[in-house]
C-alpha positions as CSV (number, residue, x, y, z in Angstrom):
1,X,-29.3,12.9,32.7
2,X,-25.3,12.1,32.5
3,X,-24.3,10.5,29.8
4,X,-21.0,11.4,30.7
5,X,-19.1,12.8,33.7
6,X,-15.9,14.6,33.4
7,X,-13.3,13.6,35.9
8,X,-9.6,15.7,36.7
9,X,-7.1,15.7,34.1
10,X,-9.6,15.6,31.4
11,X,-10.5,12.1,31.8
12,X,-14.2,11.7,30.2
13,X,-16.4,8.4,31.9
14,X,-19.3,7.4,30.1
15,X,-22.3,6.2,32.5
16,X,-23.4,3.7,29.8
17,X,-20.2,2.2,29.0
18,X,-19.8,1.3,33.3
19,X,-23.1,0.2,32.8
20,X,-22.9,-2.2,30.4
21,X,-19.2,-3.7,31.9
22,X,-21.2,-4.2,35.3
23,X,-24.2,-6.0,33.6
24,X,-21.5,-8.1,31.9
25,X,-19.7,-8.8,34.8
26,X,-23.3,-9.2,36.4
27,X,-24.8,-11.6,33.9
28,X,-22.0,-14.1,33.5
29,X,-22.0,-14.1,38.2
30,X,-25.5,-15.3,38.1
31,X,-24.9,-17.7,35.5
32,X,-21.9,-19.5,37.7
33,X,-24.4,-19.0,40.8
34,X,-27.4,-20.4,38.5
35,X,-24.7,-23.1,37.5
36,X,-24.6,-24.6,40.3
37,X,-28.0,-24.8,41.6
38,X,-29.2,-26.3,38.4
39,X,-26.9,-28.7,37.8
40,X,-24.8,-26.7,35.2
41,X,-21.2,-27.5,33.9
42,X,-20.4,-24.1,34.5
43,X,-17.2,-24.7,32.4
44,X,-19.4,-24.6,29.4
45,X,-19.7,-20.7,29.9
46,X,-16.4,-20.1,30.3
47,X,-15.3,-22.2,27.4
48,X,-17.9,-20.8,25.4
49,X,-17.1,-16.7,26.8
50,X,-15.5,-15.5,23.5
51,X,-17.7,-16.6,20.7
52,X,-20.6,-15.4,22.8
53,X,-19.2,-12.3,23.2
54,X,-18.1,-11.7,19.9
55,X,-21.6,-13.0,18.2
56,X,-23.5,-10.6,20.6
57,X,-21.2,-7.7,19.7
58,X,-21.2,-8.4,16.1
59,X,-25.0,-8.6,16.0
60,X,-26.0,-5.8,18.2
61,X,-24.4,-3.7,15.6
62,X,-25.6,-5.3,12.5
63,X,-29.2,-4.9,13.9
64,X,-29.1,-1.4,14.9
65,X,-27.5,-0.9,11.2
66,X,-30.8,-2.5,10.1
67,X,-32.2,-0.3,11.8
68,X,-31.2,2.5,10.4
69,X,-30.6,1.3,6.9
70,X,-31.1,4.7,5.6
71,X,-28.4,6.3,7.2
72,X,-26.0,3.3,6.3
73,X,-26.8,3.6,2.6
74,X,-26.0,7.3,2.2
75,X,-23.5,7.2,4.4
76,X,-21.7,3.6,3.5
77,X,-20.9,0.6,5.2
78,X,-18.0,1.5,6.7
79,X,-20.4,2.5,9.1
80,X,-20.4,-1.0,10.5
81,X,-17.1,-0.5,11.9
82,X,-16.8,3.0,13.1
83,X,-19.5,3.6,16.1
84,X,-20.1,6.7,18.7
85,X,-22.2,7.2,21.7
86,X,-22.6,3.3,22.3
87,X,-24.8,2.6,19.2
88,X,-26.0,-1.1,19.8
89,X,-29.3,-3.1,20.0
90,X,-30.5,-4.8,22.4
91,X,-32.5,-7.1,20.6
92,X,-29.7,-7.9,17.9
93,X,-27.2,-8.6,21.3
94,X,-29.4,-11.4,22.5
95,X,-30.0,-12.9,19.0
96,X,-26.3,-13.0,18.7
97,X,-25.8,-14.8,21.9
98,X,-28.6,-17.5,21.6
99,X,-27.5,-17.9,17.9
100,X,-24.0,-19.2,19.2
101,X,-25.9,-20.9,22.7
102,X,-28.2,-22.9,20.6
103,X,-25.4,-24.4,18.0
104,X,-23.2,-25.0,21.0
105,X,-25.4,-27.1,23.0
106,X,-26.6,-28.9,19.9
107,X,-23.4,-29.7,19.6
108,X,-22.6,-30.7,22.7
109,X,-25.6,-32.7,23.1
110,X,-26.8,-31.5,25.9
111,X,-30.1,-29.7,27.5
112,X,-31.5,-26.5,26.2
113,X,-34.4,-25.9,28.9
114,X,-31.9,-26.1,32.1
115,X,-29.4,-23.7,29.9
116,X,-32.5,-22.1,29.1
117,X,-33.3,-21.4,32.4
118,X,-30.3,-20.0,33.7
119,X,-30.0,-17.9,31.2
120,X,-32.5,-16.0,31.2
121,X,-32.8,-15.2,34.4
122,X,-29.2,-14.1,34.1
123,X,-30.2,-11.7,31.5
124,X,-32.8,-10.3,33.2
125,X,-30.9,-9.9,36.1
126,X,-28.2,-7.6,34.6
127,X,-31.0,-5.9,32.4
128,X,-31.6,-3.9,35.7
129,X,-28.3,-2.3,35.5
130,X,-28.8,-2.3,31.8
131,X,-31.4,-0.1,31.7
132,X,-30.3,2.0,35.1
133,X,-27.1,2.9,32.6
134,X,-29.6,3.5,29.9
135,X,-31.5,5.6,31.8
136,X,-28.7,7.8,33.1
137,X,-26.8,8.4,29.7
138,X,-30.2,8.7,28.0
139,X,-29.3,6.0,25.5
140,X,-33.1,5.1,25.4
141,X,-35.4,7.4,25.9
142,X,-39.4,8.0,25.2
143,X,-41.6,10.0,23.3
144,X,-42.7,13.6,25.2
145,X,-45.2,13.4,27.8
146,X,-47.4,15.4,30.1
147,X,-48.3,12.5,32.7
148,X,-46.4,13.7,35.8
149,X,-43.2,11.1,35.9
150,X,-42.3,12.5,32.9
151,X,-38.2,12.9,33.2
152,X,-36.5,16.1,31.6
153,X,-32.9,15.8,30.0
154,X,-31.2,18.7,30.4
155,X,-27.4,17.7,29.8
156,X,-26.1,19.1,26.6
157,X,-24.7,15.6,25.7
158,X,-27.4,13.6,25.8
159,X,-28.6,12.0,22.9
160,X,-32.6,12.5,23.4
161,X,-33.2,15.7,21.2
162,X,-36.6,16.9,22.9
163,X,-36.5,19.7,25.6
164,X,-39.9,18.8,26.9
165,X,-40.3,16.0,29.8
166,X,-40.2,12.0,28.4
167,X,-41.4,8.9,29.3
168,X,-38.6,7.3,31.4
169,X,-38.9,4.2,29.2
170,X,-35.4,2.5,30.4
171,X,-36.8,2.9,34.2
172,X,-39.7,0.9,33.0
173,X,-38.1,-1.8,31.4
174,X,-35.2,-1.9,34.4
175,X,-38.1,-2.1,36.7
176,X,-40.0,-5.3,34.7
177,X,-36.7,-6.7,34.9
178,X,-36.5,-6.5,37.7
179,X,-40.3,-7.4,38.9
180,X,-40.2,-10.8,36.2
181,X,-36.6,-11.9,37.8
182,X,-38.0,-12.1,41.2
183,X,-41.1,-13.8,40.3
184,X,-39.2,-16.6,38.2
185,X,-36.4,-17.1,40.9
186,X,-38.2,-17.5,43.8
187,X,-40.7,-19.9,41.3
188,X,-37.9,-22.2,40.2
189,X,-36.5,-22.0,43.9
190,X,-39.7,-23.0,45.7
191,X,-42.3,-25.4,42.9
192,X,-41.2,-25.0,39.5
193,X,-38.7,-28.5,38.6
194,X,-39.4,-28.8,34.6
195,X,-36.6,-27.4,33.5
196,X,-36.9,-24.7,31.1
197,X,-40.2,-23.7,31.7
198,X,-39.0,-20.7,33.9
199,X,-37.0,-19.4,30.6
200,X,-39.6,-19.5,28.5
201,X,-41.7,-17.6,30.6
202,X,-39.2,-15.1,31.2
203,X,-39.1,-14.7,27.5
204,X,-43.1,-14.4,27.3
205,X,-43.0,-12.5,29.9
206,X,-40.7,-9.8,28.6
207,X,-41.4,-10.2,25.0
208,X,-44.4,-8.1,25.8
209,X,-42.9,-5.7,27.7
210,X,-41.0,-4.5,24.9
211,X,-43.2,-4.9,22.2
212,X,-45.6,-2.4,24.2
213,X,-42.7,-0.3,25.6
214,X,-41.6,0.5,22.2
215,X,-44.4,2.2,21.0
216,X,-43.0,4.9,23.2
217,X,-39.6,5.0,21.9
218,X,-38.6,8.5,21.3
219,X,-36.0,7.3,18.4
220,X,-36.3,7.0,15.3
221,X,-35.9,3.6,13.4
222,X,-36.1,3.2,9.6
223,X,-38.0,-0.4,9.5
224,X,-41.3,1.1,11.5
225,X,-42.3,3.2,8.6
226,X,-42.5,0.2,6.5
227,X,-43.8,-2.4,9.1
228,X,-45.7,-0.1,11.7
229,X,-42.8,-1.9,14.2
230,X,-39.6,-1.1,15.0
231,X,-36.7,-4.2,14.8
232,X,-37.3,-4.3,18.7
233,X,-40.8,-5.2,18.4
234,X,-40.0,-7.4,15.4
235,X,-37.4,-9.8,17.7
236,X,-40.5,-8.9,20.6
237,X,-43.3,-11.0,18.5
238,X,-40.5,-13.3,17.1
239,X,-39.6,-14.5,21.2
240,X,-43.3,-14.7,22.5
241,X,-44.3,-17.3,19.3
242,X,-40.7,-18.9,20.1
243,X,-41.5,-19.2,23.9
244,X,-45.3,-19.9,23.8
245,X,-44.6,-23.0,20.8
């Protein structure tokens, strides 16, 4: 795909980095329209912008450190704070955020199922652009395939090392998020009044998706040759015992 496009006077745009600006700018518009259709003090969010941010960026990159621990060892953990090619989890992202949602609200006293609510659906929302970026720029990728969707990266940037056609695992997971968003909107919209029950089963609903998904993942990780499961999966059965409890 493009992980990168080359513009006039040497200007270099990365297709994952617009990607991830336009789910953020994505996620945190359907929260204020979520906000208000669920009774939500949207000023919360905003108030609450910059420790979320910093928590999900901060974790992101301590979990995909985790995840390769071996590199980090040999190489040091200066590691932490240098990064290339957009090195982040997922899964270590959204523990960061609902780290600092949960103690906020706590605080706050107030409801974690309508939060809950809005808030995944938000994610799953800018998850489709998400993936789309991770897609293009190749930042997720699956194992080799002969099934006839396989997808073929051909740019020399790219950070999937196989030659041979993939399993387009970012399309599948934008196109879950995309199939589970639906479903949960128009079910809080038209019958669904408990609030937080459309969150949790957005996250029981996903959870699966990527604990499956994963077992196609085309990178490496260091924790599945000790736990047959990559840190994805790990946060994957972690979120389906969370929601269905």
């Amino acid at each position: 795909m493009y992980p990168q496009i080359e513009l006039p006077l040497g200007i270099t745009v990365y297709t994952f980095g617009i990607a991830l600006s336009i789910s953020f700018l994505l996620f945190f518009w359907m929260l204020y329209k979520l906000s208000g259709k669920y009774g939500i003090n949207t000023n919360f969010f905003i108030g609450n912008a910059l420790p979320l941010f910093l928590s999900s960026f901060v974790f992101s990159r301590l979990f995909f450190l985790l995840s390769e621990w071996r590199d980090v060892v040999s190489d040091g953990f200066v590691r932490f704070f240098l990064t290339s090619d957009y090195n982040f989890s997922l899964a270590g992202g959204a523990f960061g955020f609902f780290l600092v949602l949960v103690y906020r609200l706590k605080k706050h006293k107030l409801p974690l199922g309508k939060y809950l609510d809005a808030v995944i659906l938000a994610f799953l929302f800018a998850g489709i652009v998400g993936y789309l970026g991770a897609f293009i720029g190749g930042q997720i990728y699956g194992k080799p395939t002969n099934l006839p969707f396989g997808i073929t990266y051909s740019d020399p940037e790219t950070a999937n090392p196989y030659t041979s056609p993939v399993v387009p695992l970012a399309l599948i997971y934008a196109f879950f998020s995309f199939v589970i968003f639906v479903v949960l909107y128009i079910a809080r919209a038209a019958f669904v009044k408990i609030d937080g029950l459309v969150g949790y089963l957005g996250i029981a609903a996903f959870a699966p998706v990527l604990l499956i998904g994963e077992f196609w993942n085309g990178a490496e990780d260091s924790l599945k040759s000790l736990f047959f499961l990559n840190l994805t999966q790990i946060m994957a059965v972690v979120c389906m015992l969370f929601a269905f409890r």
